[in-house]
C-alpha positions, 0 to 999 in steps of 0.5 A: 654377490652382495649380502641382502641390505638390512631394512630393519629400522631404528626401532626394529621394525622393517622397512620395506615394500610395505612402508613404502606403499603406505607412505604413497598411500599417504600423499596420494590421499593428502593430494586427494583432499588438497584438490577436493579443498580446491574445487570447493573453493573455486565453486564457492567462489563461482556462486559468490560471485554469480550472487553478486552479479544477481543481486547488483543487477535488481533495482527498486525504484524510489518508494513513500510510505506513510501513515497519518490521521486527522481529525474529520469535524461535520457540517452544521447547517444553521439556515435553510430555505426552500424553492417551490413550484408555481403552484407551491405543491413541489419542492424544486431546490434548497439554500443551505447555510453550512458552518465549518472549518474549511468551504465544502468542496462538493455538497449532496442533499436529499429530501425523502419521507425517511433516510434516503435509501438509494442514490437517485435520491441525492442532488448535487449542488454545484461548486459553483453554487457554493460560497463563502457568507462569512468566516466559516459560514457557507451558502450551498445552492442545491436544485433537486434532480426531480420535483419533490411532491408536497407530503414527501419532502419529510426529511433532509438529509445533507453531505459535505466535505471539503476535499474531493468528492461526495460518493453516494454509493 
């Protein structure tokens, strides 16, 4: 029979079973960590992917953006007439003259004891009724929705602007 094979090694320590099992335990660990760095690997791959898929399929349509100001000069009325009824104890409608930068667009007037409270006091005058007297002069023609009895007609109040529309709100 042959004599027991030396498993001391170089150092003195033995080698054996227990080496050996050591050194499996190693590479089984090794593996472990190789196939753990690989699937988290291949998910981060996945998601980045599934996020470029999510975010190349968004559209946002063409916007604008902006802000701006510019200066909002008045009216001044520079010359009034008055129609009245027949018998001269109502107030039916009233010619202004309106000096401004640019011809009104919508003109409102009301004529009241006080400031005017509620818009059913306010009469528009047509655009039609409005034109050019001079450079920067404008003739309002504006015909009251109701008579206004003599007494009441105190005060007159005017609104112009020259885009868009008056609101009497």
């Amino acid at each position: 029979m042959a004599p027991p094979r030396d498993t001391t090694g170089v150092h003195g320590h033995k080698r054996g079973p227990i080496v050996l099992n050591i050194f499996s335990r190693r590479r089984l660990a090794s593996r472990k960590q190789r196939l753990a760095a690989l699937a988290v690997f291949a998910l981060a791959a996945v998601l980045g992917v599934g996020a470029y898929a999510f975010t190349a399929s968004n559209t946002i349509p063409e916007q604008s953006a902006g802000g701006g100001s510019a200066t909002v000069s008045g009216y001044t009325e520079v010359g009034k007439s008055y129609t009245f009824t027949a018998n001269g104890e109502e107030t039916t409608g009233v010619e202004l003259i309106l000096k401004g930068e640019q011809e009104p667009s919508d003109v409102k007037v009301a004529l009241t004891k006080a400031a005017p409270t509620l818009a059913s006091e306010w009469s528009d005058c047509p655009k039609a009724d409005i034109s050019e007297l001079a450079a920067k002069e404008y003739l309002a023609k504006c015909t009251f929705t109701a008579a206004i009895p003599d007494g009441e007609g105190l005060k007159l109040s005017v609104t112009a602007v020259s885009e868009g529309e008056v609101i009497i709100g």
